[in-house]
C-alpha positions as MATLAB code, in Angstrom:
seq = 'XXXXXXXXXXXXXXXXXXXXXXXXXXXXXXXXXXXXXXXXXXXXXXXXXXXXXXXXXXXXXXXXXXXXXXXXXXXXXXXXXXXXXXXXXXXXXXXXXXXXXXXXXXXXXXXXXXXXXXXXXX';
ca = [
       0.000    0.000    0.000;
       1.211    3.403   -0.875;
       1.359    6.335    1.644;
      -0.805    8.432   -0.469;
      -3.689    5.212   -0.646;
      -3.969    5.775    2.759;
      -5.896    8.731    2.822;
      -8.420    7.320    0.656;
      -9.581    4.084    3.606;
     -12.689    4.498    4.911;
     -13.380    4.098    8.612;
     -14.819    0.879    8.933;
     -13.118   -3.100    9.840;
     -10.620   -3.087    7.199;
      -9.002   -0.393    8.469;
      -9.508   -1.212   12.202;
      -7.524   -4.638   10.985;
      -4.537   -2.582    9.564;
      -4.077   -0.830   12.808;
      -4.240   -3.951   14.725;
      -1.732   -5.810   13.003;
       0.548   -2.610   11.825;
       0.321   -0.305   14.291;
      -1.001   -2.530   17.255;
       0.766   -5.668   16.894;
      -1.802   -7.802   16.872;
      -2.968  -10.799   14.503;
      -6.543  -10.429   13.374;
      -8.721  -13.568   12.437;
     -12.302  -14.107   11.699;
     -14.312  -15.887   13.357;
     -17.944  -16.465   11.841;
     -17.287  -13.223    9.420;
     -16.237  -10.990   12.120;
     -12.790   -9.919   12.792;
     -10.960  -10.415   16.074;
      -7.574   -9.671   17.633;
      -5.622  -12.760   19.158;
      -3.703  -12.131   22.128;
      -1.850  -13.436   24.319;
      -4.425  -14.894   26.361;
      -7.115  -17.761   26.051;
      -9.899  -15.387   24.108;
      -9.594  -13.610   20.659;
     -10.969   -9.708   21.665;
     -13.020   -8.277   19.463;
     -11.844   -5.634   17.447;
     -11.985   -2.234   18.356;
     -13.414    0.473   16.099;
     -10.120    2.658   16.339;
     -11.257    4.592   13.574;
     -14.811    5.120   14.731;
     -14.849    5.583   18.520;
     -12.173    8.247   19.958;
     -11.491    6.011   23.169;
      -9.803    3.458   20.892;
      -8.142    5.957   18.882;
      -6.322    7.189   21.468;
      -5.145    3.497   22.350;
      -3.844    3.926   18.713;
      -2.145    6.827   19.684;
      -0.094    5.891   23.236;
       1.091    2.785   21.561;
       2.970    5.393   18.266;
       4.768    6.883   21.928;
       6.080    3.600   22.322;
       7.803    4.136   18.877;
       9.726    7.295   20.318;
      12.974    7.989   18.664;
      15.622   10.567   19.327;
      16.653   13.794   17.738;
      19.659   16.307   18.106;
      19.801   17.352   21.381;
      17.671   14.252   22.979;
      14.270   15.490   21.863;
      11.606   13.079   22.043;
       8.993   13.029   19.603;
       5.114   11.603   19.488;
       1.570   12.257   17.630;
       0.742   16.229   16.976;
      -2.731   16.283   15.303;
      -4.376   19.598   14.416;
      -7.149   20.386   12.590;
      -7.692   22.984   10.291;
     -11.089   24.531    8.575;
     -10.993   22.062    5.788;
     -11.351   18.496    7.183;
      -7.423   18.205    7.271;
      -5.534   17.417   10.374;
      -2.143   18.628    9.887;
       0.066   15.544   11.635;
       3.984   15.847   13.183;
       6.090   12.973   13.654;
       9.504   11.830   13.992;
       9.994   11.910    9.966;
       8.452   15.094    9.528;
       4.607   16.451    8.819;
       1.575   15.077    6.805;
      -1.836   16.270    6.156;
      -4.465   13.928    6.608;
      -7.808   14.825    5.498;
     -10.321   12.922    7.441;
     -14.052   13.935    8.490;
     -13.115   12.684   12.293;
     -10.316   12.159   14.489;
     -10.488    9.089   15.204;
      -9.998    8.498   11.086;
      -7.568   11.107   11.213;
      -5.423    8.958   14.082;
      -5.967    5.950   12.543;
      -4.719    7.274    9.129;
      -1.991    9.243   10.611;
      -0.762    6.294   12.541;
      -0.584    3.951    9.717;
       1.794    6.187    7.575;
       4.074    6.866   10.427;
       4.375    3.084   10.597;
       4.645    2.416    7.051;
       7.220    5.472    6.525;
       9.548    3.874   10.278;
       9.597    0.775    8.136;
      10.839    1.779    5.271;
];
């Protein structure tokens, strides 16, 4: 998947299922046509709506602060997300800034999220 595709994923399961396994960690199955996360323990979870419901979003974004790096002069870096009047949220990270247009921020997270992944692994 491209960087610029990115922008173009709809909230929804699919992309709930890239931020579990890219951003999260996790492996998602489906059981019975619905996805799932498989832990550690006993129980598959079912997957959370990261890019629907803000509580999961921000799970989304303290697990990108676990992907802190380090600048010049020791500078940590994390997540900046700011809107601006026309649906884009303007993101900072460790390689620099996107703009993300997204009607939501939870969308905007999730979106954000998977190109800072996709861009630390390249």
């Amino acid at each position: 998947m491209k960087l610029e595709e990115i922008d173009q994923l709809p909230a929804g399961p699919e992309l709930d299922a890239l931020i579990a396994e890219k951003v999260m960690g996790f492996k998602v199955t489906n059981l019975n046509g619905v996805p799932y996360t498989e832990w550690d323990g006993p129980d598959p979870k079912e997957l959370p709506e990261y890019s629907a419901e803000i509580a999961a979003a921000w799970i989304v974004v303290d697990k990108l602060h676990l992907f802190k790096g380090r600048r010049s002069g020791d500078t940590e870096w994390g997540l900046c997300l700011q809107q601006n009047d026309r649906d884009e949220w303007v993101i900072k990270h460790r390689y620099g800034m996107d703009i993300v247009r997204a009607e939501t921020a939870p969308l905007a997270i999730c979106r954000a999220a998977l190109k800072t992944v996709m861009v630390n692994q390249s």
